[in-house]
C-alpha positions as CSV (number, residue, x, y, z in Angstrom):
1,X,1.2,16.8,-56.2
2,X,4.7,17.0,-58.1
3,X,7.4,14.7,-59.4
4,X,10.8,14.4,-58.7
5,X,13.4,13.3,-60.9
6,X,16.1,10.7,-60.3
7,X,19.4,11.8,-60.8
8,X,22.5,9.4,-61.1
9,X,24.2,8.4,-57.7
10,X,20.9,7.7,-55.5
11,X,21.4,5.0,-53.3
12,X,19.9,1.6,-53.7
13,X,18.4,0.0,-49.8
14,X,16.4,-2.7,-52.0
15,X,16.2,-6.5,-51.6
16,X,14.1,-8.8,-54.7
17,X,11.8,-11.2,-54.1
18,X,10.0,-11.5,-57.2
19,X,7.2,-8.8,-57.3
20,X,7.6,-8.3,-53.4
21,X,11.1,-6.0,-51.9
22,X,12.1,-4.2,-48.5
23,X,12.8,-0.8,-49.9
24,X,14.0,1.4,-46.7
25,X,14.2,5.4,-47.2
26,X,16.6,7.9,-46.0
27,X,16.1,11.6,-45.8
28,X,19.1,14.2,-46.0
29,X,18.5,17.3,-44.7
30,X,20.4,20.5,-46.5
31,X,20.4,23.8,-46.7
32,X,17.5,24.0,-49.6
33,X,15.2,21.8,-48.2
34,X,15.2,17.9,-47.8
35,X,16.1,14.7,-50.8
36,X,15.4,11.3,-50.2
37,X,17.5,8.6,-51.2
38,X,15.8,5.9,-53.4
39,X,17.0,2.9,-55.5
40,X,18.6,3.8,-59.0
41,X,15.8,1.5,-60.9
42,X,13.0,4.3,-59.3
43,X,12.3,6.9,-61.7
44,X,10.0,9.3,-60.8
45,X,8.3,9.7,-57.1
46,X,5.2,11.9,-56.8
47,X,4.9,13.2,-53.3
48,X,3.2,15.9,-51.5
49,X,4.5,18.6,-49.1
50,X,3.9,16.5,-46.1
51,X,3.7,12.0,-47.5
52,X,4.9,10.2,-50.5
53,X,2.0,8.4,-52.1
54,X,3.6,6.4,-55.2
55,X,6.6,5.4,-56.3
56,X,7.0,5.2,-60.6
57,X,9.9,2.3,-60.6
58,X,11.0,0.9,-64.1
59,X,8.7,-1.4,-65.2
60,X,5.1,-0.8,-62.9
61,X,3.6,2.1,-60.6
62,X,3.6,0.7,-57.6
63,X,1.2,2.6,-54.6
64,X,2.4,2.8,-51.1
65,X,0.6,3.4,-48.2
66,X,1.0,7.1,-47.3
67,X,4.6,7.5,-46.0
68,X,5.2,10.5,-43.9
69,X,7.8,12.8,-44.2
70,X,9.7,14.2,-41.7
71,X,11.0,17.1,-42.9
72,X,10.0,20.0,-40.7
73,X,10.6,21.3,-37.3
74,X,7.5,21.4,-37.0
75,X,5.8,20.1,-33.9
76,X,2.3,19.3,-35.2
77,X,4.1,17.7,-38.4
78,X,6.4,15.9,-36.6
79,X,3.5,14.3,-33.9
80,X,1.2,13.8,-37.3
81,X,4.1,11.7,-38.7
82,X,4.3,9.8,-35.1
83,X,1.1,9.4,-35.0
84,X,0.7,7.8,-38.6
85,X,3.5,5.3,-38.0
86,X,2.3,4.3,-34.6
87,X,5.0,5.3,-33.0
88,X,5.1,4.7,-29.0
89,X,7.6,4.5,-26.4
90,X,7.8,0.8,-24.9
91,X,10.1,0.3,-22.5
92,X,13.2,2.1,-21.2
93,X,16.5,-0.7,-20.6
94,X,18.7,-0.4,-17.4
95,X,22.0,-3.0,-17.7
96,X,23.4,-3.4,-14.6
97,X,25.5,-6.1,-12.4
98,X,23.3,-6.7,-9.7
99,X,19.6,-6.9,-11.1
100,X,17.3,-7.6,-8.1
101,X,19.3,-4.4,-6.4
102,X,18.3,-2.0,-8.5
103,X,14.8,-3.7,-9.1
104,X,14.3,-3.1,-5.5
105,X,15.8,0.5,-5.7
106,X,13.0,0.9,-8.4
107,X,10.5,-0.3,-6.5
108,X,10.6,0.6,-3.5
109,X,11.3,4.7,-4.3
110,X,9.3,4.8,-7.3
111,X,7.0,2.3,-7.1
112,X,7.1,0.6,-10.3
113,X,5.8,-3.1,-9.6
114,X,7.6,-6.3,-11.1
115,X,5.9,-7.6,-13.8
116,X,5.7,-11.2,-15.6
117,X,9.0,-11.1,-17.0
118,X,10.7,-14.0,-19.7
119,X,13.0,-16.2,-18.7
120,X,16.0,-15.3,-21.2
121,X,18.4,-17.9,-19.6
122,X,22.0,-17.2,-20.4
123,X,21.0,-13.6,-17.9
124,X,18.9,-12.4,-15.3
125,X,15.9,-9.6,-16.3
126,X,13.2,-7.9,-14.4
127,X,10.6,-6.0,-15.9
128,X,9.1,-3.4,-14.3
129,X,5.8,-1.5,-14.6
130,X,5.9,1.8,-14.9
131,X,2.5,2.8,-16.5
132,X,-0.1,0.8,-18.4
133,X,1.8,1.0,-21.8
134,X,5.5,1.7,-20.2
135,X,7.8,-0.7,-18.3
136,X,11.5,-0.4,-17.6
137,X,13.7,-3.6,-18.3
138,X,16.7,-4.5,-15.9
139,X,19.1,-6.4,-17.3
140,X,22.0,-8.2,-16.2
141,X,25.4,-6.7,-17.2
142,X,27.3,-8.5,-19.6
143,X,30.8,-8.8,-18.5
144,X,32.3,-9.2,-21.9
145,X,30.5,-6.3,-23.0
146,X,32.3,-3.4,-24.7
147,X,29.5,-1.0,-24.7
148,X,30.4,2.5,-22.7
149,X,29.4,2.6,-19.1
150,X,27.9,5.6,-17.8
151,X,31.0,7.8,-16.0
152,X,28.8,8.0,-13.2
153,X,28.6,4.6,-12.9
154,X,29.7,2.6,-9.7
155,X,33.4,1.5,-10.5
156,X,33.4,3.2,-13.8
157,X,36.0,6.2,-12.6
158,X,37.3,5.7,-9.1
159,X,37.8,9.8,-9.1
160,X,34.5,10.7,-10.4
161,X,32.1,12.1,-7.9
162,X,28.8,11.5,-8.3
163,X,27.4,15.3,-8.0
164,X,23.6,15.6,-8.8
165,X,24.0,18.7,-9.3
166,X,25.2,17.9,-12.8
167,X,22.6,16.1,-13.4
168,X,20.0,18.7,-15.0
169,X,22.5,19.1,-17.9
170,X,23.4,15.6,-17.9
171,X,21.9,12.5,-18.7
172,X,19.1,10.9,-16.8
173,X,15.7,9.4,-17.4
174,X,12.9,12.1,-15.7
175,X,9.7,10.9,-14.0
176,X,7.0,13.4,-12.2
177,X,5.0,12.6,-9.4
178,X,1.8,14.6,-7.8
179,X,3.2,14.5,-4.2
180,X,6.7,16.6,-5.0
181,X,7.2,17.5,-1.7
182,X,6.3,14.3,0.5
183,X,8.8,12.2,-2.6
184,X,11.5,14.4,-1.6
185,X,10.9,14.1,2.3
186,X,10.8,10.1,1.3
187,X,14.5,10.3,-0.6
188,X,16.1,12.2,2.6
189,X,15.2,9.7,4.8
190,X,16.5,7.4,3.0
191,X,19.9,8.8,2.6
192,X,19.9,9.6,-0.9
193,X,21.9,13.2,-1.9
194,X,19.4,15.1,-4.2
195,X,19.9,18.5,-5.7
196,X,16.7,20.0,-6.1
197,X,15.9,23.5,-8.0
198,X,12.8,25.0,-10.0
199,X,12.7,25.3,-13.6
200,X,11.8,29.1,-15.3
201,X,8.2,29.2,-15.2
202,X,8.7,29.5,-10.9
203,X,6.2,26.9,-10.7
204,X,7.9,23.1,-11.9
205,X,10.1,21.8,-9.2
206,X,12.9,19.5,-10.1
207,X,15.2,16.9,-7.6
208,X,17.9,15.2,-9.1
209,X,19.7,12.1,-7.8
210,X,21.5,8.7,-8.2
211,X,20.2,4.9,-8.4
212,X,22.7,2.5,-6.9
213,X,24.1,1.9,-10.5
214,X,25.4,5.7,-11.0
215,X,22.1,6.4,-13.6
216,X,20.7,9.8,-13.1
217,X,17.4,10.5,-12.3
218,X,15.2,13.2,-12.2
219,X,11.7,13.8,-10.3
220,X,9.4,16.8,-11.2
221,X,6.4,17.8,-9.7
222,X,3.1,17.3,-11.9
223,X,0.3,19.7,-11.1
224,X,-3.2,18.0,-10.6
225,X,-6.5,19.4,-11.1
């Protein structure tokens, strides 16, 4: 364990409420190493290499539950402060202005099955399940939006060609499937231009293509024992 002092200009992320606060923490990476960012009335914080465990503010000690710090590259440190946070991927979001299309897109090439979905109201949503503990949400565009559309998009740039083969250094969402070859028979048949090529190791192969929206996706082959 060590201590680490509080020098003048550390920024203060702190709300009151009697004995109770939100205190968020920021970490700054640098050339020498990693500093956190903590409120001016903390004056001392005893850590370890890899969690804080107490916080010395002005006027009590006040014990945390261990907070990881990510501060490394490191893979196993980085899963091990994942894992202590409970960190999980829930859903992935899809916007588009014709929601029961791409749902059906989805669906039908995939296989991800609808799902009991809220009804927001003001704008129409599917869910979709992809696994047990993933779904994908499709949500309806909203026209007064001023988010960025994805160039690839479907009326984004009349004199943008949708090429997959830009897609492995592009964005896309990637799924695998244990039936490579019969998914990529499936995908011709239907029309859909694909660009398909094999990653390094000679043994992974990759096809990339559209969803009526302009999204890229990719499908890799998974190999099953």
């Amino acid at each position: 364990m060590g201590t680490l002092p509080i020098s003048k200009g550390w920024v203060e992320d702190a709300v009151p409420s009697g004995i109770s606060f939100l205190l968020n923490f920021f970490l700054l990476l640098g050339p020498r190493g990693a500093s956190l960012l903590i409120p001016p009335h903390l004056t001392s914080l005893e850590f370890s290499s890899d969690l804080i465990t107490s916080l010395q503010f002005s006027s009590d000690l006040i014990t945390f539950r261990k907070i990881p710090i990510i501060a490394s590259s490191s893979p196993k440190k980085v899963m091990a402060a994942a894992a202590e946070l409970g960190v999980q991927l829930n859903h992935i979001a899809r916007e588009s202005s014709d929601v029961k299309r791409l749902a059906s897109f989805y669906q039908e090439i995939l296989g991800f099955e609808q799902m009991e979905t809220p009804n927001f109201g003001d704008f129409d949503v599917i869910w979709l399940r992809i696994s047990p503990s993933l779904s994908m949400h499709i949500i309806q565009r909203d026209p007064l939006s001023t988010l960025p559309v994805s160039p690839y998009a479907v009326g984004a740039a009349s004199s943008v060609i949708k090429d997959p083969k830009q897609l492995s250094r592009g964005h896309h969402l990637a799924f695998s499937v244990s039936n490579f070859d019969s998914f990529v028979h499936n995908l011709k048949y239907k029309g859909i231009e694909v660009f398909q090529k094999t990653q390094p190791d000679g043994k992974t192969k990759q096809v990339f293509f559209f969803d009526p929206d302009g999204n890229g996706l990719e499908v890799m082959s998974r190999e099953t024992s």
